[in-house]
N, CA, C and O atoms as a printed pandas DataFrame, in Angstrom:
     atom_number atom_name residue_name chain_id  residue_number  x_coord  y_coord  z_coord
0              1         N          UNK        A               1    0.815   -1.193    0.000
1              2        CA          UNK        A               1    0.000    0.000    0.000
2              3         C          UNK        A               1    0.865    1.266    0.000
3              4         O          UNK        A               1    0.507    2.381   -0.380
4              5         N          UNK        A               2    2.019    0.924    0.472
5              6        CA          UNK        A               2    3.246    2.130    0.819
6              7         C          UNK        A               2    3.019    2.491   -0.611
7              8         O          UNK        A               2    2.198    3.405   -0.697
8              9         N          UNK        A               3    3.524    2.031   -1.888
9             10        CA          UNK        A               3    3.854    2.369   -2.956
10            11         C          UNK        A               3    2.179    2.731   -3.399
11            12         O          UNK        A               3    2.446    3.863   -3.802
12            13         N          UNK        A               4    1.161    2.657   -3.552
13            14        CA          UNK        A               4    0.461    2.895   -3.642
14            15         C          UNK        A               4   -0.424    4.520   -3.266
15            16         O          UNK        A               4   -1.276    5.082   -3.954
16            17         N          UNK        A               5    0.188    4.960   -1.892
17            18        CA          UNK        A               5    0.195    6.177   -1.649
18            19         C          UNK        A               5    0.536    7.506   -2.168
19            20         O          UNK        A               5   -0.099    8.557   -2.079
20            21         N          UNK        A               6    1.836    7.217   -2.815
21            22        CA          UNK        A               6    2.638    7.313   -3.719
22            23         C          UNK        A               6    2.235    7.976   -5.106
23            24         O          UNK        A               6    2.940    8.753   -5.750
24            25         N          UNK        A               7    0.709    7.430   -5.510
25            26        CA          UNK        A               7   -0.130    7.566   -6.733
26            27         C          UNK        A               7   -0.815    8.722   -6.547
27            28         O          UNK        A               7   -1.654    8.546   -5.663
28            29         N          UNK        A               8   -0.839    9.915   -7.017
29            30        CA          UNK        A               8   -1.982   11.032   -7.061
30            31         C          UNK        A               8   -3.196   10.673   -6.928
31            32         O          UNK        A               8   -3.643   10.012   -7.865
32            33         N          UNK        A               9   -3.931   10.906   -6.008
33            34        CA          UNK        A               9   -5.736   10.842   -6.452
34            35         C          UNK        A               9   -5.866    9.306   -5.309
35            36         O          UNK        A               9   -7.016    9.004   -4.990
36            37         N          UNK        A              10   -4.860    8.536   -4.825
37            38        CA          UNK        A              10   -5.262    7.291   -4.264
38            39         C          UNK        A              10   -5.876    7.643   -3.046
39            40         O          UNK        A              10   -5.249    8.446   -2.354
40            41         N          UNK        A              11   -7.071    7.186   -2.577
41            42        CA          UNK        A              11   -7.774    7.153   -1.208
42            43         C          UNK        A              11   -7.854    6.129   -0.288
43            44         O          UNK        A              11   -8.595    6.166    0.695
44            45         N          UNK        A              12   -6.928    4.978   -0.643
45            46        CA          UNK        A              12   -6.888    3.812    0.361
46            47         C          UNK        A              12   -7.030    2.941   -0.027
47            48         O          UNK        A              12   -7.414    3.023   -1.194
48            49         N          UNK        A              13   -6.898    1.699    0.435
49            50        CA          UNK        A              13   -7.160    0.234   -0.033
50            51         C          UNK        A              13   -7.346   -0.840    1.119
51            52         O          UNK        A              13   -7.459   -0.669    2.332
52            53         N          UNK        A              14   -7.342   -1.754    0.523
53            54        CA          UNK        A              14   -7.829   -3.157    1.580
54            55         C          UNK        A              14   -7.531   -4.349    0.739
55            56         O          UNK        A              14   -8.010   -4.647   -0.355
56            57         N          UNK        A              15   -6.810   -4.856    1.330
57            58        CA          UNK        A              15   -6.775   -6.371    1.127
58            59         C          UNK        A              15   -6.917   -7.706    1.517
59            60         O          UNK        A              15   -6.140   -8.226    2.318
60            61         N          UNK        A              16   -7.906   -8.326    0.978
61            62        CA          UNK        A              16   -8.548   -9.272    1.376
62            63         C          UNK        A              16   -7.869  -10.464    1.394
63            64         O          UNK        A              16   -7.401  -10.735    0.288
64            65         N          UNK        A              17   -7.650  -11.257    2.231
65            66        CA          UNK        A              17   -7.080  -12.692    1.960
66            67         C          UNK        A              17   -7.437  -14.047    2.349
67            68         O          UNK        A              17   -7.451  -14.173    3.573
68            69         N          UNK        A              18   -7.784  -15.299    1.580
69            70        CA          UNK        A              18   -8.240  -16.480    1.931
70            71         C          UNK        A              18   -7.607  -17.601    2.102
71            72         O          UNK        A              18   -7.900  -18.587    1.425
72            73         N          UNK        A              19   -6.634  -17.626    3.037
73            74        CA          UNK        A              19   -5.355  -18.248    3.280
74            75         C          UNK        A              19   -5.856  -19.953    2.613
75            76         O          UNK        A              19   -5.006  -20.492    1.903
76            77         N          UNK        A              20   -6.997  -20.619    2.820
77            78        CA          UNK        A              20   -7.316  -21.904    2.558
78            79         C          UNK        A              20   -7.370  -21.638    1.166
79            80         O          UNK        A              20   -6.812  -22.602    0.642
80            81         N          UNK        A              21   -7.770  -20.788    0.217
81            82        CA          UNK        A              21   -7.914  -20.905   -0.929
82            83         C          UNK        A              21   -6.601  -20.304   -2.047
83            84         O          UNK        A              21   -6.261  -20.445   -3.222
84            85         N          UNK        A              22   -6.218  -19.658   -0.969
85            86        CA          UNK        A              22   -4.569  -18.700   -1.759
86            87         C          UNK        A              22   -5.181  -17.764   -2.728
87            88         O          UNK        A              22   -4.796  -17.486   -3.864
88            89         N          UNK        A              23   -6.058  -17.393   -2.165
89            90        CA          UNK        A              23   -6.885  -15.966   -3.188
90            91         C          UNK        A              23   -6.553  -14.867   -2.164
91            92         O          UNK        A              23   -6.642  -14.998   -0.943
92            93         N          UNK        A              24   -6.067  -13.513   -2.980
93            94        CA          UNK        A              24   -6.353  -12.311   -2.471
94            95         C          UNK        A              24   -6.853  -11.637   -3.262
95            96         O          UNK        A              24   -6.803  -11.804   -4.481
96            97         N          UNK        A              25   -7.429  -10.740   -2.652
97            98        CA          UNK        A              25   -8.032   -9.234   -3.504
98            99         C          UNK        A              25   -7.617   -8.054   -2.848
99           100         O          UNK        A              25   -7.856   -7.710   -1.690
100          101         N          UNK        A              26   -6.874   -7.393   -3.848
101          102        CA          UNK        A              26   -6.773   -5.992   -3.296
102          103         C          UNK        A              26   -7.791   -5.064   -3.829
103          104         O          UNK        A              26   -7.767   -4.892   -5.048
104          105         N          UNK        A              27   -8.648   -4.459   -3.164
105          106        CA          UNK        A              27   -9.254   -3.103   -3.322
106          107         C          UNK        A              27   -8.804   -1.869   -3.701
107          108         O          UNK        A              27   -9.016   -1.177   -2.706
108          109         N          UNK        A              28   -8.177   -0.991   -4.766
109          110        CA          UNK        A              28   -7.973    0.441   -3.805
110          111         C          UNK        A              28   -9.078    1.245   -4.514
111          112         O          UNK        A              28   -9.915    0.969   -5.374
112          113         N          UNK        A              29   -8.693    2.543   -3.689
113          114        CA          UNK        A              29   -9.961    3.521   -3.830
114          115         C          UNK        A              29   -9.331    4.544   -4.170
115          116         O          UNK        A              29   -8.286    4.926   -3.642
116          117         N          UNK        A              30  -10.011    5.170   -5.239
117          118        CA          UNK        A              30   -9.487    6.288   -6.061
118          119         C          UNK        A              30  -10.614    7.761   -5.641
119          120         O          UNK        A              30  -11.769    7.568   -5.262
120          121         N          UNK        A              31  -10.157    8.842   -5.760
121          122        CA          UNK        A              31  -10.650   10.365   -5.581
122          123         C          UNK        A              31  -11.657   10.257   -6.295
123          124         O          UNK        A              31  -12.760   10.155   -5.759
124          125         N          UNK        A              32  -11.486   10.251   -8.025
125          126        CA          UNK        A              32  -12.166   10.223   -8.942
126          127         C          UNK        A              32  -11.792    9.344  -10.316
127          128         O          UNK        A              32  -10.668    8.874  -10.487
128          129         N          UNK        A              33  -12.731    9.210  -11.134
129          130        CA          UNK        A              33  -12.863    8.591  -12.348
130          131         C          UNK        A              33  -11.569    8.913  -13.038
131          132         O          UNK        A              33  -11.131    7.924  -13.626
132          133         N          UNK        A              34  -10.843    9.948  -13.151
133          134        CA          UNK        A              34   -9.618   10.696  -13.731
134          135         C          UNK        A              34   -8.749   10.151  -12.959
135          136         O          UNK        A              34   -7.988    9.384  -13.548
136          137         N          UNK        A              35   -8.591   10.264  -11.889
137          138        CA          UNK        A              35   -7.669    9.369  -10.899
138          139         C          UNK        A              35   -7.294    8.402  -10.917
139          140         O          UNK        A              35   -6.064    8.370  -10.884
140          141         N          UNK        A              36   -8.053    6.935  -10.980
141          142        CA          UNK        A              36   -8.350    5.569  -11.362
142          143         C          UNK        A              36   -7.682    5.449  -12.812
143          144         O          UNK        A              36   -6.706    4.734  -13.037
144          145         N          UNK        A              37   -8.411    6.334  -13.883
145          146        CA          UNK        A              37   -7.356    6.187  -15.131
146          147         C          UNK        A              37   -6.111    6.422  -15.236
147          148         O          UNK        A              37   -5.253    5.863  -15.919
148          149         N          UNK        A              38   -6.020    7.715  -14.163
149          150        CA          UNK        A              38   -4.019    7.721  -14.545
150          151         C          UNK        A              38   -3.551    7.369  -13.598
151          152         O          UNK        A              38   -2.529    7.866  -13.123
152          153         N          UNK        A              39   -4.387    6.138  -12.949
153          154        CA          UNK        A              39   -3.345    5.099  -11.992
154          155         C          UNK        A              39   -2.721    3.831  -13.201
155          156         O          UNK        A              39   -1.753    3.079  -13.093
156          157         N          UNK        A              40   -3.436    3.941  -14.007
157          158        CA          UNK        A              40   -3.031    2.439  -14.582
158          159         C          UNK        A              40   -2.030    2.159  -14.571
159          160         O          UNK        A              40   -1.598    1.361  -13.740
160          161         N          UNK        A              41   -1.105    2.854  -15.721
161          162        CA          UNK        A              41    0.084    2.809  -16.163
162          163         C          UNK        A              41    0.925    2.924  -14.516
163          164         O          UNK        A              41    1.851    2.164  -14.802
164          165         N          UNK        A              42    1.084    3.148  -13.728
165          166        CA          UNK        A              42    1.478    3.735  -12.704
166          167         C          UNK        A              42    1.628    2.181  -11.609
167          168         O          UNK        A              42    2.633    1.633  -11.158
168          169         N          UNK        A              43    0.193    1.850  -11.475
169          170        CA          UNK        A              43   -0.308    0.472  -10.914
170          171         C          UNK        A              43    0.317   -0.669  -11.581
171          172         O          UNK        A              43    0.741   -1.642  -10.957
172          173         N          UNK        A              44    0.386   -0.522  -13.137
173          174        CA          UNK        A              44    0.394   -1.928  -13.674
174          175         C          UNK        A              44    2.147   -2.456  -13.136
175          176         O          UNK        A              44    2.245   -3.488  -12.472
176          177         N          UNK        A              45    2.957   -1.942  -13.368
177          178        CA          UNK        A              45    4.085   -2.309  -12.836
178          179         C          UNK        A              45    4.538   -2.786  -11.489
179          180         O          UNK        A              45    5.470   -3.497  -11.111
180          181         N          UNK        A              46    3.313   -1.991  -10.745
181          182        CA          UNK        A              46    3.699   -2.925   -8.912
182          183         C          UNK        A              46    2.375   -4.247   -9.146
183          184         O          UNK        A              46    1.976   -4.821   -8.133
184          185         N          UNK        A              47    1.839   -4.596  -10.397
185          186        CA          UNK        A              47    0.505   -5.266   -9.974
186          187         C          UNK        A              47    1.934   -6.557  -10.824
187          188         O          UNK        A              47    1.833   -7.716  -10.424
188          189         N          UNK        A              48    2.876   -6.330  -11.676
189          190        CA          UNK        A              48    3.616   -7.105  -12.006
190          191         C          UNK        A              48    4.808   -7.532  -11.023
191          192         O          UNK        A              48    5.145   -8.705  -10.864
192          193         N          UNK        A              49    5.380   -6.484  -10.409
193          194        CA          UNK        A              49    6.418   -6.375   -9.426
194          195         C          UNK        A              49    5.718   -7.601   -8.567
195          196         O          UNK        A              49    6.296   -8.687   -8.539
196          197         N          UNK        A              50    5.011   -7.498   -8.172
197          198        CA          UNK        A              50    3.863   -8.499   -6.980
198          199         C          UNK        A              50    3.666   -9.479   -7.130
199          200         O          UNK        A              50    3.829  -10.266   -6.197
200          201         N          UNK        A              51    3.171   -9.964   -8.510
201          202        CA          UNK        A              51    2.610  -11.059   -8.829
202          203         C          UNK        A              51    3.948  -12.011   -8.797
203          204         O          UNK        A              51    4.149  -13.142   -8.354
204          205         N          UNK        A              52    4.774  -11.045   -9.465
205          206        CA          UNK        A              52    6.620  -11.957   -9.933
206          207         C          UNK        A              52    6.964  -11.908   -8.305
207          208         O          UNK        A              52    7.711  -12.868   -8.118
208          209         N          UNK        A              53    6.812  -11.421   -7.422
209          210        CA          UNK        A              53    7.130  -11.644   -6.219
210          211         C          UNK        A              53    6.598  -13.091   -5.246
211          212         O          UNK        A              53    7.416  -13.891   -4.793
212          213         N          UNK        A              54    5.609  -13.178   -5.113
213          214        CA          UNK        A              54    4.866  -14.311   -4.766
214          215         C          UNK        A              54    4.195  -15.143   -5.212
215          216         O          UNK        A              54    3.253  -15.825   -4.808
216          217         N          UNK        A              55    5.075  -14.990   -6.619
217          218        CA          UNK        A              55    4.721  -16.546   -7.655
218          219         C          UNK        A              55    3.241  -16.284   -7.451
219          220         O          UNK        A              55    2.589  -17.051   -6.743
220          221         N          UNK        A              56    2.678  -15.230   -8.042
221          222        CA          UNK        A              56    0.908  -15.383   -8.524
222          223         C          UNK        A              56    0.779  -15.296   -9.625
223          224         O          UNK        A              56    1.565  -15.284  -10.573
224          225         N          UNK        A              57   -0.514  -15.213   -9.499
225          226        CA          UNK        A              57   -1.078  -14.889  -11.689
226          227         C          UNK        A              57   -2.240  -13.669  -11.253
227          228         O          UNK        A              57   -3.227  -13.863  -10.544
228          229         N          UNK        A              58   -1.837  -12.401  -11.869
229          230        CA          UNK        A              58   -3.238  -11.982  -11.959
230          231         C          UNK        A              58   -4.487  -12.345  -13.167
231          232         O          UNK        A              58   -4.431  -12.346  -14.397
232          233         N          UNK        A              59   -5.709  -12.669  -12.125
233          234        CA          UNK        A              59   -6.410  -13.440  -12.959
234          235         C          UNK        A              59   -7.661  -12.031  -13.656
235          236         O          UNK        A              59   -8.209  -12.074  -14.757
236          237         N          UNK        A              60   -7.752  -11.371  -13.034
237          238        CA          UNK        A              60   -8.302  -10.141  -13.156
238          239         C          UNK        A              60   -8.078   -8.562  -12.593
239          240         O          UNK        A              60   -7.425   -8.187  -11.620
240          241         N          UNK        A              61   -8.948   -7.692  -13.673
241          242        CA          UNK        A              61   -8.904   -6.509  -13.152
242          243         C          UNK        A              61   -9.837   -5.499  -13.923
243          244         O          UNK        A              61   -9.790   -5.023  -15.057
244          245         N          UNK        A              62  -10.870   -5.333  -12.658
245          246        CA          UNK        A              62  -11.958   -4.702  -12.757
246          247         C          UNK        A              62  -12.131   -3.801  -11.906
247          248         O          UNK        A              62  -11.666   -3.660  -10.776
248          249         N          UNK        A              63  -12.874   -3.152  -12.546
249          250        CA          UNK        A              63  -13.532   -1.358  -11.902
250          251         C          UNK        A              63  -15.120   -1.747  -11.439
251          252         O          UNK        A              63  -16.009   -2.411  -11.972
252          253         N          UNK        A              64  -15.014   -1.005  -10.198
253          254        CA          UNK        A              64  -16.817   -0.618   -9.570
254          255         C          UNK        A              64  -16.620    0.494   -9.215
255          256         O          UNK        A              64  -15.472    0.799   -8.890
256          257         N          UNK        A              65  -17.635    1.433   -9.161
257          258        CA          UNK        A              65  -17.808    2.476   -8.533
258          259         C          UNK        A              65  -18.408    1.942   -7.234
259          260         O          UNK        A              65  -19.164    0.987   -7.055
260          261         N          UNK        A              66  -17.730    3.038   -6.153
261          262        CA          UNK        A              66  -19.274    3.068   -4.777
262          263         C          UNK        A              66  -20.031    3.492   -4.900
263          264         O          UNK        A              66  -19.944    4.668   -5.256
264          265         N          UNK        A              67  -21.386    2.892   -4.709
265          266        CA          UNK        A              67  -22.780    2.966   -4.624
266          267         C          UNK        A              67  -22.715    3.291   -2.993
267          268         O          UNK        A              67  -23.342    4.297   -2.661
268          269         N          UNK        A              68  -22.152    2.690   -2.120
269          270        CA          UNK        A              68  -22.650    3.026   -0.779
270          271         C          UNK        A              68  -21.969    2.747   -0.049
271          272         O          UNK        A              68  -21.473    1.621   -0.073
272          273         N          UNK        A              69  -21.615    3.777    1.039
273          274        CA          UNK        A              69  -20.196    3.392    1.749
274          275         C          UNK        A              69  -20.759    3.569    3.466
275          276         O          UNK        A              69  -21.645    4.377    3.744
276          277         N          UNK        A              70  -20.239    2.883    4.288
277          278        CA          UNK        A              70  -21.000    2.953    5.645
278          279         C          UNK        A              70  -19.750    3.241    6.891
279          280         O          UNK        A              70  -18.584    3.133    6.511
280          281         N          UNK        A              71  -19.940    3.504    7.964
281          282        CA          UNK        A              71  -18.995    3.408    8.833
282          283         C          UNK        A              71  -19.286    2.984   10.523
283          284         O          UNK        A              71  -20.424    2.854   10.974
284          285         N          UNK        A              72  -18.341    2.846   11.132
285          286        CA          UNK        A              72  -18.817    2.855   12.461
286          287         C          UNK        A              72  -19.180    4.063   13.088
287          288         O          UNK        A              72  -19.864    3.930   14.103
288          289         N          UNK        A              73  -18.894    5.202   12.739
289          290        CA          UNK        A              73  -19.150    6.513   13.032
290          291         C          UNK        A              73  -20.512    7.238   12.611
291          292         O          UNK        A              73  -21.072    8.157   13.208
292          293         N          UNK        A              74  -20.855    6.676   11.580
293          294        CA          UNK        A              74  -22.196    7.196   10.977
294          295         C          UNK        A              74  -23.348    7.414   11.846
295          296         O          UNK        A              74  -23.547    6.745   12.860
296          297         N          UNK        A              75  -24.174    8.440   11.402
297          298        CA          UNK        A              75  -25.107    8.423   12.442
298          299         C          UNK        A              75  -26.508    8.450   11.496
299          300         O          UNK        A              75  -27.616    8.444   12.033
């Protein structure tokens, strides 16, 4: 995520992991639509750096927008 910070426009991330299945997902979260696009080029090299690191395959890579975001703070 360090290197990830790093990216203009990045708002955070999360990564998910299923140790029994050897699946992760990383999340991150972008400012805006403009943001997300000129992460690519930027992203794609640590999404390679990574994969060649811990012998993975990326099997995908897809975009959602938030529809709805919640917190413990919300009232």
């Amino acid at each position: 995520m360090a290197q990830l910070q790093k990216i203009p426009g990045f708002k955070g991330g999360t990564m998910l992991v299923s140790r029994d299945r050897g699946i992760i997902r990383i999340v991150a979260f972008w400012e805006s639509r403009e943001a997300l696009d000129s992460s690519f080029e930027p992203t794609k090299a640590l999404r390679a750096a990574y994969a060649d690191k811990f012998g993975a395959e990326l099997v995908s890579l897809e975009e959602f927008e938030v529809a709805v975001q919640t917190s413990p703070d919300a009232t």
